[in-house]
Each structure stands twice: as structure tokens, then as C-alpha cells.
N, C-alpha and C positions, 0 to 999 in steps of 0.2 A: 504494500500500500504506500502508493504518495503521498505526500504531503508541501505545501509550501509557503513560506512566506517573503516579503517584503522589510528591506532595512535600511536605512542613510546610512551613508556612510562621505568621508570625503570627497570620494571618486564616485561621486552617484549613489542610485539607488541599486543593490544587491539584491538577487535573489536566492534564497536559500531552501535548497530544495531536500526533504529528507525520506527514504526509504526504509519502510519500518520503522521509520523512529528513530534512525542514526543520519546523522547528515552525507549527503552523497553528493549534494553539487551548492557550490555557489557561482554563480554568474554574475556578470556586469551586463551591465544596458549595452548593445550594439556589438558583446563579445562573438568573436567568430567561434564555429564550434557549440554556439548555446544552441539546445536541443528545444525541440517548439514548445511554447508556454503551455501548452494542452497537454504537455508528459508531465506536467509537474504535478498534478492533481490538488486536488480543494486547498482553499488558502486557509490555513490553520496554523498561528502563533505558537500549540501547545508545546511539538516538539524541539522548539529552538532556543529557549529561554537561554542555557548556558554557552548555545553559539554568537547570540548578539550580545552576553553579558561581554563576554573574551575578545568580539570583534569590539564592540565600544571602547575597550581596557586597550585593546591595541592601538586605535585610531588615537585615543588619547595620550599614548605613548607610555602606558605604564604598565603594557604586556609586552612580552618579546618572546613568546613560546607556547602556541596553541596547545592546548590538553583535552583535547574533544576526542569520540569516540567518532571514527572516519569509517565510511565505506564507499570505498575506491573500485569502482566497475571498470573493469577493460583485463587487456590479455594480459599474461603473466610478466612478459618485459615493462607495459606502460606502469603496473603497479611496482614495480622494483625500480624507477627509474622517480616513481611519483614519492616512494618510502625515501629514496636518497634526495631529493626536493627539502624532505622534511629537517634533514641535517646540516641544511647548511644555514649559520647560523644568523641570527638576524643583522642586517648592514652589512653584511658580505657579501660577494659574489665567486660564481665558480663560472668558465667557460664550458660551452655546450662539449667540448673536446677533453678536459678536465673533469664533466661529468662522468661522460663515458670513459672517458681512463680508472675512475674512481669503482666503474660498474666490474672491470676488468674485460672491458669490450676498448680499446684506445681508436679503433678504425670506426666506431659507431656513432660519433657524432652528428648525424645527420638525421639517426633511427631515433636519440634521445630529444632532437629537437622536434620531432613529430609527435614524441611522446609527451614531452613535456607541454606542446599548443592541445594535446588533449586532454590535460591536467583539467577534470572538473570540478575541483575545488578549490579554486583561485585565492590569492592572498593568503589563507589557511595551509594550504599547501602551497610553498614561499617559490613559483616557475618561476614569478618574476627577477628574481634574484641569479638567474642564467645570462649571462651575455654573449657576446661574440667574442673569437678569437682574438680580436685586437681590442677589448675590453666595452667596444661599441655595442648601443644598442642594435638587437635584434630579435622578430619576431615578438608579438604577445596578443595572446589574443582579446586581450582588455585594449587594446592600442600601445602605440609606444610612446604615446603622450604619459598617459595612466601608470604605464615603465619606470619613465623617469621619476614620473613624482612619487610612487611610493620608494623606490629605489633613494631619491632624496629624503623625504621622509622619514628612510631607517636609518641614514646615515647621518643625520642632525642636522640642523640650522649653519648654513655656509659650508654644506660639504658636496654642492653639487659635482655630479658625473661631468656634464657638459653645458 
């Protein structure tokens, strides 16, 4: 059973979509990859309480470590490529090439970057925080406006990328 709700956040309104009662996607407004509004089923607040508690705590800057109960859909590379997502730590970055070296795949860089634009639980599971081989932005399926600014956002006041 679905379920979904609605949540501000800096970067828009979020949707957070949860299956059985564990969260399974968060979405941004115009994200590529977002699966049609009609899979998400009845809009119900019930089972989200502790995921907008943690995203507010984050947005406000006094989380830097989600602790929610995920469930992550896709084949078994997208979910070990979305578990290593979860490790890199907040205001850091890892190259799409670094990730895959980190998988013990170093020639997959391109298999991890399809993996990670199918990353359906955005922000919470930190894609954003992948860059390109010359440290430039690339790919996100939130935009790469959305990129930078949480990407600034982790790394504090006067630390932009670009």
C-alpha cells in the first residue's frame, strides 16, 4: 500500500512517498525520473511524521545524518551503489569514478551514474553529493541548480563550489 505526502522544504515542495509504511521515495517538483503522481497513492501525513521531523532538522542545519527506516526498490547494483550514497558524509563529495572504485567496480563509473539519477530518495539518500571527475557539477535529477545549492548549503556560508 501507498501512501503520500507533501512538505516545504528550501528547494521546493517535496514529495514523500511511502510503501507500507517505510519511506520509498522523495521527489522534487520537475525531478526527472519522478514516477507519475497517480503511483503514489492517497495523500496521508500518518506515515511521515519522523521523515519531515529529520528533513526540517536538516534544512535547519542541525541534522547531518538521516536515521529513517528506507526502502530502496531497484536491482541489486542500484541499491549497493544507493547504500554507499548513504556514507559519504555530509559536505563532502566523492567523484562518480571514486564511487565506483569505492564499489570495487573502478571501470563503472558511468553504470553508478545511472544509478545514482535513479536514486529515489533524494537529499535523504545524499546522490547529490556525487560530482564529476574534474570536481564539476554533473547530472541531478532535482537540477543542477538544486546541486549546487544544497551542495553549498552542506558546506556552510562562503564555501561555494562555483
Amino acid at each position: 500500500m501507498k501512501q503520500h505526502t507533501l512538505t516545504d522544504s528550501p528547494y521546493g515542495p517535496l514529495t514523500l512517498v511511502a510503501t507500507d509504511g517505510v519511506l520509498s521515495g522523495l521527489y522534487m517538483t520537475g525531478q526527472r525520473h519522478r514516477p507519475p503522481q497517480e503511483s503514489f497513492g492517497d495523500r496521508d501525513d500518518t506515515p511521515f511524521g519522523e521523515a519531515t521531523a529529520q528533513l526540517a532538522a536538516y534544512f535547519a542545519g542541525d541534522l547531518k545524518e538521516f536515521d529513517l527506516p528506507l526502502r530502496l526498490d531497484g536491482t541489486p547494483f542500484q541499491r549497493t551503489v544507493w547504500d554507499r550514497l548513504r556514507a559519504i558524509p555530509y559536505g563532502a563529495t566523492l567523484t562518480y569514478g571514486e564511487l565506483a572504485a569505492s564499489l570495487g567496480s573502478p571501470g563503472a563509473s558511468r553504470a553508478v551514474g545511472l544509478a545514482n539519477g535513479r536514486n529515489p530518495i533524494g537529499v535523504i539518500v545524499p546522490c547529490h553529493r556525487v560530482v564529476g571527475a574534474d570536481g564539476g557539477l554533473t547530472g541531478y535529477g532535482g537540477g543542477l541548480a538544486r546541486k549546487q545549492r544544497l551542495l553549498d548549503f552542506e558546506r556552510g556560508p562562503g564555501t561555494a563550489l562555483f
